[in-house]
Structures are given as structure tokens and as C-alpha cells.
C-alpha positions in Angstrom: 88.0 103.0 103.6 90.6 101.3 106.1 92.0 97.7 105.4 94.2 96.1 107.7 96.7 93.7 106.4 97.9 90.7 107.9 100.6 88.5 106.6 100.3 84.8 108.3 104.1 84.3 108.1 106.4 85.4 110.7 109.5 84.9 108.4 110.7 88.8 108.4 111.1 88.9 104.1 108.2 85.5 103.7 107.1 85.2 100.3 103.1 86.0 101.8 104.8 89.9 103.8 106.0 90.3 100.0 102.6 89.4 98.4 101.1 91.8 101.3 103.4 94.8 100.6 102.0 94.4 96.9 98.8 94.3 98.3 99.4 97.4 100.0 100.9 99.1 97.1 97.3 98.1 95.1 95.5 100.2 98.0 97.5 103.4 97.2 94.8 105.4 96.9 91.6 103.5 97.3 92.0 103.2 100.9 93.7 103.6 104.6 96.0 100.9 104.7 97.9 99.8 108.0 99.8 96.4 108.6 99.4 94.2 111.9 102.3 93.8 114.0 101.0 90.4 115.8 104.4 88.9 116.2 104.2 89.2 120.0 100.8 87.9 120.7 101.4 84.9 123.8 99.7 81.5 122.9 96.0 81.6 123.6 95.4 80.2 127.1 91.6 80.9 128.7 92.9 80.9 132.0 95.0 84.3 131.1 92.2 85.6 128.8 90.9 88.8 131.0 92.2 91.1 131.5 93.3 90.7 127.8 97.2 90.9 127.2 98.4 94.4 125.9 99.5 92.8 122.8 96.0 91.1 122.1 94.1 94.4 123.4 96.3 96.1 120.6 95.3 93.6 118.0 91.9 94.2 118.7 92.0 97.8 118.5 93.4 97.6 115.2 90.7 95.1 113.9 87.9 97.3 115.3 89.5 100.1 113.3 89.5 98.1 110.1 86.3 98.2 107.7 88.2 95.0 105.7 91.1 92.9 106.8 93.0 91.3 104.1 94.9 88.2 105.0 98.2 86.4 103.2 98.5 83.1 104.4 101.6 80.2 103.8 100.5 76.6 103.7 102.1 74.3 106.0 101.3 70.3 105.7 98.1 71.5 103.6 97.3 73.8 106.9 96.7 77.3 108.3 99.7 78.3 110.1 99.3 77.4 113.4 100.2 81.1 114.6 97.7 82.7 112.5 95.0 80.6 114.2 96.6 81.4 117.4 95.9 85.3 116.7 92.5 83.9 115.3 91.2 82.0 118.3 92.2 85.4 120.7 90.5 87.8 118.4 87.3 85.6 117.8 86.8 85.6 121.8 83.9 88.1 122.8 85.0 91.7 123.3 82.6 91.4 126.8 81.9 87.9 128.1 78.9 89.4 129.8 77.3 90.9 127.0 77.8 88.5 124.1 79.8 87.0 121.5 80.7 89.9 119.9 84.3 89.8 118.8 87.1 91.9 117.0 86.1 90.0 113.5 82.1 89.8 114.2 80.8 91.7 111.0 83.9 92.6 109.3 85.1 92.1 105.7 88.1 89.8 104.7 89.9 88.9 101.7 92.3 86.5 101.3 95.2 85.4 99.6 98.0 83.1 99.7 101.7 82.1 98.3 103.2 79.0 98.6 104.2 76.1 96.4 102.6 74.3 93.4 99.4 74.5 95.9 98.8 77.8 95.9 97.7 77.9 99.2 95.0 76.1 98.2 94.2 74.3 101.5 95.4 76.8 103.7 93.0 79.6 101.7 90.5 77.2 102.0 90.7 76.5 105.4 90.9 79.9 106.8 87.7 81.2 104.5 85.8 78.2 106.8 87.3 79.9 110.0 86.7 83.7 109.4 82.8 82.7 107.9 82.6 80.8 111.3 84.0 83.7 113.1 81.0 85.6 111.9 83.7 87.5 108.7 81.9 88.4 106.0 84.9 86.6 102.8 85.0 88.2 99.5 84.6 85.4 97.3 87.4 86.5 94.5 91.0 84.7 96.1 94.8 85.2 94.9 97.0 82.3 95.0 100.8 82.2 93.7 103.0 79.5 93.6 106.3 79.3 94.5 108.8 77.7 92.2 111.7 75.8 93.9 114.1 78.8 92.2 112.3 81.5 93.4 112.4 79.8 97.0 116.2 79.6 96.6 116.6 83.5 95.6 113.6 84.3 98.0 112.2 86.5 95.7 109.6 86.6 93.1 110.1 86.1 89.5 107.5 87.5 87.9 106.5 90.4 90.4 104.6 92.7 87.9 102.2 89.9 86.5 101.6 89.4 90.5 101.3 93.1 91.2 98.3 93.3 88.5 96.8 90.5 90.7 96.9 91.9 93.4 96.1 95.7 92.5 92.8 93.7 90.7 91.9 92.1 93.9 92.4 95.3 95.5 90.2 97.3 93.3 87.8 94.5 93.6 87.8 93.8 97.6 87.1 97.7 98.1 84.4 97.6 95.8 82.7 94.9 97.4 83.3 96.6 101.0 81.1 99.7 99.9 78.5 97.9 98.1 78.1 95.3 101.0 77.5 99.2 103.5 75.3 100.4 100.6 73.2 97.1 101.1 73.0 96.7 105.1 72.6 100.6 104.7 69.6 100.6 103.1 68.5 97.2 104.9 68.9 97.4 108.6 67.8 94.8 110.9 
């Protein structure tokens, strides 16, 4: 099993790169993890989409090696980060204009989870579960999302990290899970 973890934050020690290096830590064993280095992906622009920048054609190499992506995404104004929909809208493009719209995320498996305030992430979890099941992502259902206190903003660090942890090595255990038994299915019911 390979999972491929993207935080949504940019912010070098962001509360949502902390939640995914616990995240990572819950895979320790259950599967291949790596973590996306997107930092450096231009602004999508259609007019500079082929030949793909080497930054996107990296990004897409690591999605196609992915079985599952996990993503950990902030909420800003009750939205999905602008530059995680950025990477979004150049992955979702089709890997070959002329033979489809097959993209980097057509068919894969996501999770995803979210820190921010007394939201949760709530909006912005909800949001980008509408965008990666319209992108053709297949979204395991279960969600984490931890709130940020106003102290724990000011130390930028969690309080509570081992009631998190369990969290996330739960949702870990459980997104793996669900990865095998949706192969087992398609498997044993091809098209």
C-alpha cells in the first residue's frame, strides 16, 4: 500500500504539516508513505499547460504512484486554501488531451482531514470532499477535524498531541482498510 500525503498549508511548522506528520507516524507499518513537496508548483495558467511544468509533471508522478492520497487541509474564510486548489485544478487536467479526461486523481482513494479553529475545518473538509468526488476521487467517508485553541495558536503547538495521535493512527488503520476492500470489490467486479 502507498499513501501520499499532502498538507494544504505552506506555513513550514502549520498546525495541518503537524497533523500530517502524525498521520504519517499512524502508517508506520501499514503502508508506503511519501509526502508531496508542491510548494513550487506555478499558478495554473491553460496557456502554459503542455508541455506540463517539471514541477507539475513531478506532482503527477507522485499521485500516479499513490494507491490513496491523504490530505490536511487549513480553513481560510470558511474556504479551501486557494493554493491547494491551485495544485488541484493542474492535477485534475487530463494526463493526454487527445485521449481523455483521465487525470493524476481519476480513480484514486483520498482521505481527508483538517486543523483549524473552533471550525474544525469544517467548510474547508467539506468543500474539498465536493472537489476530489468531482475530480473523479474515490473519499473515505470517516474525516478528522481538530480545533485549534487561541493558546495553542500562540505556542504553535498542540496541546493534547496523543489524544490526536489515536485519531489519527484510527483513521489510518481505517483509510487502509477501506483502500484494500474497495480493490477486493472492483477486483472481483470489473467493468
Amino acid at each position: 500500500m502507498k499513501i501520499l500525503l499532502i498538507s494544504g498549508s505552506l506555513r513550514k511548522n502549520s498546525f495541518n504539516t503537524q497533523l500530517m506528520m502524525m498521520a504519517q507516524k499512524a502508517l508506520d507499518g501499514l503502508a508506503q508513505t511519501k509526502v508531496l513537496d508542491w510548494s513550487h508548483v506555478p499558478f495554473f495558467n491553460q496557456d502554459e499547460e503542455i508541455p506540463a511544468h517539471s514541477e507539475v509533471a513531478q506532482c503527477r508522478e507522485q499521485f500516479l504512484w499513490a494507491d490513496g492520497v491523504w490530505f490536511f487541509t487549513p480553513e481560510y474564510n470558511q474556504m479551501v486554501p486557494g493554493p491547494l486548489k491551485n495544485l488541484l485544478d493542474w492535477m485534475s487536467r487530463p494526463l493526454d488531451p487527445a485521449a481523455g479526461r483521465t487525470s493524476a486523481l481519476t480513480g484514486r482513494y483520498a482521505a481527508i482531514s483538517g486543523a483549524a479553529g473552533r471550525s474544525k475545518a469544517a467548510s474547508s473538509r467539506d468543500q474539498l470532499e465536493k472537489l476530489l468526488k468531482f475530480c473523479q476521487m474515490n473519499v473515505y467517508s470517516q474525516q478528522v477535524g481538530v480545533g485549534v485553541t487561541p493558546s495553542e495558536m500562540k505556542s504553535d503547538a498542540f496541546e493534547d498531541p496523543a489524544a490526536i495521535q489515536n485519531d489519527m493512527d484510527a483513521q489510518a488503520k481505517g483509510f487502509v482498510a477501506w483502500i484494500k476492500e474497495q480493490k477486493a470489490k472492483s477486483e472481483n467486479n470489473p467493468l
